[in-house]
DOMARRO-582267 format. One line per 10 residues: number of its first residue (from 1); for each residue x, y, z of N, C-alpha, C, O, CB. Coordinates in nm, 4 decimals, decimal comma. Atoms other than C-alpha are relative to their C-alpha. Glycine has a CB too. Layout:
! residues N
NUM> X:Y:Z:X:Y:Z:X:Y:Z:X:Y:Z:X:Y:Z | ...
***
This chain:
! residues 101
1> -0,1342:-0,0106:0,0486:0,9769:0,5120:1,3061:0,0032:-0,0507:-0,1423:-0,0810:-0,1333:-0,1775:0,0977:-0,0770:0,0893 | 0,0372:0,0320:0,1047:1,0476:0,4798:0,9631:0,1817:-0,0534:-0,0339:0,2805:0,0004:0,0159:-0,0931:0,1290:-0,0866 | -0,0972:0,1136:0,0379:1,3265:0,2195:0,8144:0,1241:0,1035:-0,1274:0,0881:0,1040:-0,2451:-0,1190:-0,1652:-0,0933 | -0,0811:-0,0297:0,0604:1,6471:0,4193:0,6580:0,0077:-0,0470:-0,1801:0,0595:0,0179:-0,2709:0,0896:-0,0402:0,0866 | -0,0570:0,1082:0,1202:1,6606:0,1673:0,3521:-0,1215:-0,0016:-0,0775:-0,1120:-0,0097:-0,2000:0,0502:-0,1715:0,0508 | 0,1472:-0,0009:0,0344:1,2638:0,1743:0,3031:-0,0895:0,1250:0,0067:-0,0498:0,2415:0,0100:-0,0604:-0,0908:0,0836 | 0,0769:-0,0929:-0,0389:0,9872:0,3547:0,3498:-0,1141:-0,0502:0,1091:-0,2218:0,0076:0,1238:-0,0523:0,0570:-0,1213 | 0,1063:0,0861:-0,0443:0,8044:0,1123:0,5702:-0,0179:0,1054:0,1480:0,0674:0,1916:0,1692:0,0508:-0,1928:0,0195 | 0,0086:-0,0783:-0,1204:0,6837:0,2811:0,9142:-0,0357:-0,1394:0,0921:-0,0635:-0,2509:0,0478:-0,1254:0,1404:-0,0047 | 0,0606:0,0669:-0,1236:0,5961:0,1127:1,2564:-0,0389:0,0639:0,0807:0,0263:0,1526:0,1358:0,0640:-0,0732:0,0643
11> 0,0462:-0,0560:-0,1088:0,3411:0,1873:1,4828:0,0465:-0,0982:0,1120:0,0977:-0,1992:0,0637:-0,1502:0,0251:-0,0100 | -0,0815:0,0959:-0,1468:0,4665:-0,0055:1,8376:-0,1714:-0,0198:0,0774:-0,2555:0,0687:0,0929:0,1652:0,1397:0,1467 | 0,1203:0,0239:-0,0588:0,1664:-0,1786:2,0071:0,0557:-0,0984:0,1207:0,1703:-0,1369:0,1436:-0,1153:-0,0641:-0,1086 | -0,0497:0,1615:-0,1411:0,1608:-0,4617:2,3301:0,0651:-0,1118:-0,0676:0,1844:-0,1423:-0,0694:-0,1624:-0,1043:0,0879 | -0,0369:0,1411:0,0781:0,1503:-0,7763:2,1229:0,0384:0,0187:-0,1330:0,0583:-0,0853:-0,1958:-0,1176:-0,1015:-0,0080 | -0,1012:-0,0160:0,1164:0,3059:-0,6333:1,8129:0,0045:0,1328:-0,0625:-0,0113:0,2319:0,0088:-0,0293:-0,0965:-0,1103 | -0,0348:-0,1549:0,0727:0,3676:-0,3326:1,5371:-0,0801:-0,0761:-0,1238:-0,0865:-0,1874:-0,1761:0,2070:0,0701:-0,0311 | 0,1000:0,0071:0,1284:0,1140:-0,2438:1,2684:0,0860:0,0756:-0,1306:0,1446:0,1836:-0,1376:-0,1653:0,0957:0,0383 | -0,1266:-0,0161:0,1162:0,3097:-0,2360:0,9467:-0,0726:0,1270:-0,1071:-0,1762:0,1139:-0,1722:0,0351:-0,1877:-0,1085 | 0,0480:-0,0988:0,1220:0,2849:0,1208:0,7240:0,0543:-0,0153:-0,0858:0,1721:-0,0260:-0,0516:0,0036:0,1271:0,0042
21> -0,1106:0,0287:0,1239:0,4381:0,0656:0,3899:-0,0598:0,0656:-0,1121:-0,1570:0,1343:-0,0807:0,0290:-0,1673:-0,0420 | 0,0028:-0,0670:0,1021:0,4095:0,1971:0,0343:-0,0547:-0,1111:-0,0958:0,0150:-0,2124:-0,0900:0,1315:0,0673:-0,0294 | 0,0408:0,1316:0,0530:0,2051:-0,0548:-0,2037:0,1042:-0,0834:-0,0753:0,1010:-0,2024:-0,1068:-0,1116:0,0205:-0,0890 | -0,0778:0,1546:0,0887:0,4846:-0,1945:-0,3892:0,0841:-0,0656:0,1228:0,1432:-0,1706:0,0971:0,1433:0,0467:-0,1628 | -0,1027:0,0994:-0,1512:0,6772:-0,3296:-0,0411:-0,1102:-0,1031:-0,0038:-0,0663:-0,2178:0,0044:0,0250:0,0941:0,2134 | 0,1050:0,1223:-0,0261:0,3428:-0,5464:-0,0279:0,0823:-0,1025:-0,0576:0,1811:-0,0853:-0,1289:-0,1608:0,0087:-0,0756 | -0,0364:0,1539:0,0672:0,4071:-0,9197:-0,1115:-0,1504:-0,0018:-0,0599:-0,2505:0,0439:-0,0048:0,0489:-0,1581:0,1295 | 0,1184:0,0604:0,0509:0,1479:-1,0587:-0,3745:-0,1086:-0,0585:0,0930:-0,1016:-0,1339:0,1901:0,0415:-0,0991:-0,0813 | 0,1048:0,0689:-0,1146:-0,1694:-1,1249:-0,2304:-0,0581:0,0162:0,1040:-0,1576:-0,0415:0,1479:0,0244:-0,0728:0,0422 | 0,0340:-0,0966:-0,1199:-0,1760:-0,9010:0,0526:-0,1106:0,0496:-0,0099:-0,1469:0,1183:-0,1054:0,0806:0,1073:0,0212
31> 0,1263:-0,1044:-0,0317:-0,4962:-0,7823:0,1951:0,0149:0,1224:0,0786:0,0201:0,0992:0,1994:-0,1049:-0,0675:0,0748 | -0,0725:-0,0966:-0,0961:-0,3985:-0,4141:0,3307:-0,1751:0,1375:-0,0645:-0,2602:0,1469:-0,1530:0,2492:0,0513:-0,0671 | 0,1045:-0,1236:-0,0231:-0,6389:-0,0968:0,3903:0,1050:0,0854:-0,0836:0,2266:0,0672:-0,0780:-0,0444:0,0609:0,1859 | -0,0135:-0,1346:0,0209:-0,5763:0,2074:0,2170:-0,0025:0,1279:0,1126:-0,1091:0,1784:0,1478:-0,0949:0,0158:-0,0846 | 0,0459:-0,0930:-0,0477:-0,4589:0,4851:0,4419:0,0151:0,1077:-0,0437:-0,0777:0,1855:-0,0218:0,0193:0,0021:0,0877 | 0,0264:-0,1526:0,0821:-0,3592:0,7943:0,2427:0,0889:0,0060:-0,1318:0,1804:-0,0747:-0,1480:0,0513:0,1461:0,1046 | -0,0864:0,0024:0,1426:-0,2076:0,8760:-0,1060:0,0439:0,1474:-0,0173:-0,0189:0,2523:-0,0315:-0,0973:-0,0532:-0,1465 | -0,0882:-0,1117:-0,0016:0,1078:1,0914:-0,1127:-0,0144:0,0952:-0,1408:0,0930:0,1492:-0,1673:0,1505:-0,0602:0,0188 | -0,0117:-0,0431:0,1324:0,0233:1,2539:-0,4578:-0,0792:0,1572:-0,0207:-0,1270:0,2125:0,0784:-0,0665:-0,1231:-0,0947 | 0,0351:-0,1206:0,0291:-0,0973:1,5798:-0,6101:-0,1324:0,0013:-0,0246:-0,1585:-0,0977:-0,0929:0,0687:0,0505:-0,0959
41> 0,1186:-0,0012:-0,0174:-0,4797:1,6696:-0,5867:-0,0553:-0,0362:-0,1819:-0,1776:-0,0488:-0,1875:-0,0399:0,1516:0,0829 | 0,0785:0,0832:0,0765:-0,5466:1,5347:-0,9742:0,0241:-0,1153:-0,0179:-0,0524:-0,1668:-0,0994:-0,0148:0,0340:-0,0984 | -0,0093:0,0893:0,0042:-0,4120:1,2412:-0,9404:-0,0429:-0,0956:0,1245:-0,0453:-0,2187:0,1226:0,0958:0,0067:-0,0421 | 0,1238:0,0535:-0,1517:-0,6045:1,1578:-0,5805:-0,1426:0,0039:-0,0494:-0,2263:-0,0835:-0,0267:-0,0050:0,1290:0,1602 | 0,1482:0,0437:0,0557:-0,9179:1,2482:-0,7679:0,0115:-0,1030:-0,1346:-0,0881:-0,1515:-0,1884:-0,0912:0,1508:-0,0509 | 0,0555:0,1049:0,1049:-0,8490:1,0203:-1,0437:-0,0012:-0,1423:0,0581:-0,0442:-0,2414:-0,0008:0,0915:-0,0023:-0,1364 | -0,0339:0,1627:-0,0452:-0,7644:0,7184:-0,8193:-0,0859:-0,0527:0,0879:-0,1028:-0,1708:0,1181:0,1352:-0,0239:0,0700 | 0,1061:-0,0062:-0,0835:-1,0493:0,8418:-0,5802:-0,1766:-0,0746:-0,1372:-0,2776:-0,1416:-0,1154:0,0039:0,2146:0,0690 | 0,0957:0,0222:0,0505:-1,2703:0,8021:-0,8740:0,0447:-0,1722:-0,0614:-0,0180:-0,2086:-0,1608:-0,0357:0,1278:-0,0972 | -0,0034:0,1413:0,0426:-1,1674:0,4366:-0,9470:0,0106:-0,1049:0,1171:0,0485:-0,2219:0,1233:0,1187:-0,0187:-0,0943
51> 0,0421:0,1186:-0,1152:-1,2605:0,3266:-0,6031:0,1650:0,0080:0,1220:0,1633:-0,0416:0,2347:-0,0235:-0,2124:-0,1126 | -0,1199:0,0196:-0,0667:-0,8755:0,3729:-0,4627:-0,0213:0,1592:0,0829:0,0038:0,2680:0,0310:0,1509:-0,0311:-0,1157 | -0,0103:-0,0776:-0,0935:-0,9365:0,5886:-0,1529:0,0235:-0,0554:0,1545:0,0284:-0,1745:0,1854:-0,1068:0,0705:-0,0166 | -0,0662:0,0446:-0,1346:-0,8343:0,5945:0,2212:-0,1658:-0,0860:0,0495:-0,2850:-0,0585:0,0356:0,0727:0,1703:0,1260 | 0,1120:0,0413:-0,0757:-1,0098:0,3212:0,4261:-0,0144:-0,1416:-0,0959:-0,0061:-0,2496:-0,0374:-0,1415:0,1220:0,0060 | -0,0266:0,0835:0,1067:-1,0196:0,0985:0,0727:0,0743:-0,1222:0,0608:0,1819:-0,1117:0,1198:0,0805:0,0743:-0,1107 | -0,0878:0,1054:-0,0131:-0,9405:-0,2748:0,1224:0,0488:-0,0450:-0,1279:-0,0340:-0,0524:-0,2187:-0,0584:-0,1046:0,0698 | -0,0877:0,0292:0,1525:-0,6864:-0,3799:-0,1807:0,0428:-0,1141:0,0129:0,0493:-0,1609:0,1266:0,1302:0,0898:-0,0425 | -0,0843:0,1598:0,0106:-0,5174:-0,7323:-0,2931:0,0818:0,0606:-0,0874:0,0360:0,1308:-0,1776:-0,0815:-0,1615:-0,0646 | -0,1559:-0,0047:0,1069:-0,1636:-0,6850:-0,4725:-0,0499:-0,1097:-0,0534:-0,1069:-0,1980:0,0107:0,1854:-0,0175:0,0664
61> 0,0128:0,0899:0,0355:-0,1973:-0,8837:-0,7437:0,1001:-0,0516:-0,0965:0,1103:-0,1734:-0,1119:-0,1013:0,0048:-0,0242 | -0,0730:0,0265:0,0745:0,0386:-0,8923:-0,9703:0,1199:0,1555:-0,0073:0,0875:0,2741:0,0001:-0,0919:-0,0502:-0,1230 | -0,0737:-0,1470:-0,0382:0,3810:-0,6539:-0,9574:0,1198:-0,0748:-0,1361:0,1926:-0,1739:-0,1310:0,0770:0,0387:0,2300 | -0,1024:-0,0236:0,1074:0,5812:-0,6160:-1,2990:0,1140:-0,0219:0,0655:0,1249:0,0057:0,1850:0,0011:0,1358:-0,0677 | -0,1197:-0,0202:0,0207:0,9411:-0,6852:-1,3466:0,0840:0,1218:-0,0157:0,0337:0,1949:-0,1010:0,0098:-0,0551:-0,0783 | -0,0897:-0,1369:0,0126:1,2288:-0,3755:-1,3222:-0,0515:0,1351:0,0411:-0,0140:0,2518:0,0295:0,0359:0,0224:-0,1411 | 0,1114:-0,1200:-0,0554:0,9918:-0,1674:-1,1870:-0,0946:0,0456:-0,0800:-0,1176:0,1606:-0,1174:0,0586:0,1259:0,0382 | 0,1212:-0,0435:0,1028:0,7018:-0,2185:-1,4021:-0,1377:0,0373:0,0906:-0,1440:0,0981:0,1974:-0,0398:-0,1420:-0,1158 | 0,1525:-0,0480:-0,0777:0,3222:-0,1819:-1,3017:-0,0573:-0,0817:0,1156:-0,0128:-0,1959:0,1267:-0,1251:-0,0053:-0,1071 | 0,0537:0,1128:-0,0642:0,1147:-0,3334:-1,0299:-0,0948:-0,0123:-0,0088:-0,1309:0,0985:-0,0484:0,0103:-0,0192:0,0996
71> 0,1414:0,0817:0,0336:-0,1996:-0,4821:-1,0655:-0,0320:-0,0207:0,1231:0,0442:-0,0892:0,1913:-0,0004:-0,1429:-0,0875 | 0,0968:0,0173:-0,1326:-0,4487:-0,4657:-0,7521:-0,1294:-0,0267:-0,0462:-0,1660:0,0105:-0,1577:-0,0103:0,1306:0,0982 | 0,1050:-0,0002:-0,0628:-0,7654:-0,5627:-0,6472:-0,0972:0,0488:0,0666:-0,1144:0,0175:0,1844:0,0106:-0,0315:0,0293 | 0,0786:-0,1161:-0,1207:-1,0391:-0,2933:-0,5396:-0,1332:-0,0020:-0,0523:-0,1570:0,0177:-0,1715:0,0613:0,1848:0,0058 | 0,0843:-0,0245:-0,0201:-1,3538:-0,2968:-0,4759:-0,0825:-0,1028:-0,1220:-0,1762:-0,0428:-0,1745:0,0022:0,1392:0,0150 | 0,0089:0,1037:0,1066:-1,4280:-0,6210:-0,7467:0,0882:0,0433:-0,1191:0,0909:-0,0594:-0,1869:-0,1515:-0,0214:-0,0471 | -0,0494:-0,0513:0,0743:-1,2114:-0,4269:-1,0093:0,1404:-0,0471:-0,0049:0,1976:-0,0406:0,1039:-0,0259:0,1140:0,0160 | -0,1218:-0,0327:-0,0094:-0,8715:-0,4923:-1,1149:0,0512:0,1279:-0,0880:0,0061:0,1593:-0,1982:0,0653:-0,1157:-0,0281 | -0,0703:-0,1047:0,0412:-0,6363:-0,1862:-1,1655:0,1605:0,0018:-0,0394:0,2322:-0,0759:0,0236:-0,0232:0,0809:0,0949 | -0,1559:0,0180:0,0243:-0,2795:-0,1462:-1,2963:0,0203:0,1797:0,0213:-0,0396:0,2722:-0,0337:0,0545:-0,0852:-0,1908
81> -0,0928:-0,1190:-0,0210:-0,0493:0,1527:-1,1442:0,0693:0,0003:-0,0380:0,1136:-0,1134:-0,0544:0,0416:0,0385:0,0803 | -0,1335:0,0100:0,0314:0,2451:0,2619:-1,2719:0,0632:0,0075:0,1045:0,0018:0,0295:0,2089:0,0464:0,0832:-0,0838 | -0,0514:0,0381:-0,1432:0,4979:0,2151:-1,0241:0,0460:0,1181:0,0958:0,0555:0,1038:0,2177:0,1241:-0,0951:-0,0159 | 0,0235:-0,1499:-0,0370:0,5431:0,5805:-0,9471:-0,1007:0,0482:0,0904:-0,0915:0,1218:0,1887:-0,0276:0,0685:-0,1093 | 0,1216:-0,0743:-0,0392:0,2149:0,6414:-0,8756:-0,0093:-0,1406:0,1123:-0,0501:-0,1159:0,2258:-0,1448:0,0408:-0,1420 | 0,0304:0,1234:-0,1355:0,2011:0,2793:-0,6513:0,0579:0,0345:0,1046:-0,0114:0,0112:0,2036:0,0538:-0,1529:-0,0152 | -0,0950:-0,0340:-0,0931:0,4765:0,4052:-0,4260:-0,0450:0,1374:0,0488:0,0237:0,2162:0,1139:0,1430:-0,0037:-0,0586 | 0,0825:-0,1140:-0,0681:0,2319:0,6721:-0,3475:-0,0739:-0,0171:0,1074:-0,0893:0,0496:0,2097:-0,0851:0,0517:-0,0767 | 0,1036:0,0712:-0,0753:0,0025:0,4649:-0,2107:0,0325:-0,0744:0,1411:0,0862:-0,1850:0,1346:-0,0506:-0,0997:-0,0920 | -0,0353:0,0140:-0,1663:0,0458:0,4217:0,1993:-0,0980:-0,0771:0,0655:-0,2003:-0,0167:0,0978:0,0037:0,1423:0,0828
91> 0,0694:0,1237:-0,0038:-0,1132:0,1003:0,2956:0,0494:-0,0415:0,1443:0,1676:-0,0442:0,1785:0,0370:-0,1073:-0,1282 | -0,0410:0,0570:-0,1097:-0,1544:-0,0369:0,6459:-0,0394:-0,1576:0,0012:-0,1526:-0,1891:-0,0356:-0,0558:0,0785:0,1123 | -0,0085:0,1614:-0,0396:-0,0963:-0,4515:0,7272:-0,1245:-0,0023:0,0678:-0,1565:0,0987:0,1304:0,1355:-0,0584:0,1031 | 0,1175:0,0109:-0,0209:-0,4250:-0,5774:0,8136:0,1028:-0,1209:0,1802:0,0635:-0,1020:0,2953:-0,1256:-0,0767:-0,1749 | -0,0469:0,0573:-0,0555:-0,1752:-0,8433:1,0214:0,1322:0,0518:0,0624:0,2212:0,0943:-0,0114:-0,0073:-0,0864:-0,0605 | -0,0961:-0,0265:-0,0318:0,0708:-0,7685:1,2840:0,1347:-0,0701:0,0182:0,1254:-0,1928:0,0236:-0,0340:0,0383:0,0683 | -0,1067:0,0777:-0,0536:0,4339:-0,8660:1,3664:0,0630:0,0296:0,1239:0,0524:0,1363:0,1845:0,0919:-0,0027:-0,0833 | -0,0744:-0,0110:-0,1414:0,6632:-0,9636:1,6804:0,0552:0,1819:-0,0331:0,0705:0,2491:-0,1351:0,1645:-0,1520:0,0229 | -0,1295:-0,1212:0,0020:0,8614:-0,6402:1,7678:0,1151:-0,0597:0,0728:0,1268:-0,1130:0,1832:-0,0393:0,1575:0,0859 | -0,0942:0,0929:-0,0314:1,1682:-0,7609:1,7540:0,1581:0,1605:0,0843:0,1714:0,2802:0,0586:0,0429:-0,1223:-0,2015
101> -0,0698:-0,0772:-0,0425:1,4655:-0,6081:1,9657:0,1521:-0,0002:-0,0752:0,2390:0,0791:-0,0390:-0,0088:-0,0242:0,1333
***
């Protein structure tokens, strides 16, 4: 199900829900997998060629003001997205939460 207000998804499990979100919903610091990038086939090969592909573990590292850039963590590299192109990026929680009723 996916959140009216967001873009976050939930998968529903026993002991909790595995969080899908868009990289800028991350909080700083987050360790999240790469699972697919909503974007147009040259801008998947340019992000493919800088190490940002599905499966990819990432750290948010730093996320601009007003909707500036974000700065990650991949593969020893840091990268800066524009925030366009971050909100492409479909990232699953390495950590789950309660499901709350």
């Amino acid at each position: 199900m996916i959140s009216p207000k967001s873009k976050t998804a939930v998968n529903s499990g026993e002991e909790g829900a595995t969080l899908l979100k868009c990289l800028t919903e991350c909080d700083l610091n987050d360790e999240v997998t790469v699972l697919k990038i909503n974007s147009g086939k040259n801008a998947k090969r340019r992000l493919a060629n800088l190490g940002l592909i599905p499966g990819a573990v990432i750290v948010k590292k730093k996320a601009a003001p007003w909707k500036g850039p974000v700065e990650i963590k991949v593969k020893g590299s840091c990268l800066v997205l524009g925030r366009g192109l971050a909100e492409k990026v479909i990232v699953k929680c390495d950590c789950t939460c309660p499901i709350r009723d």
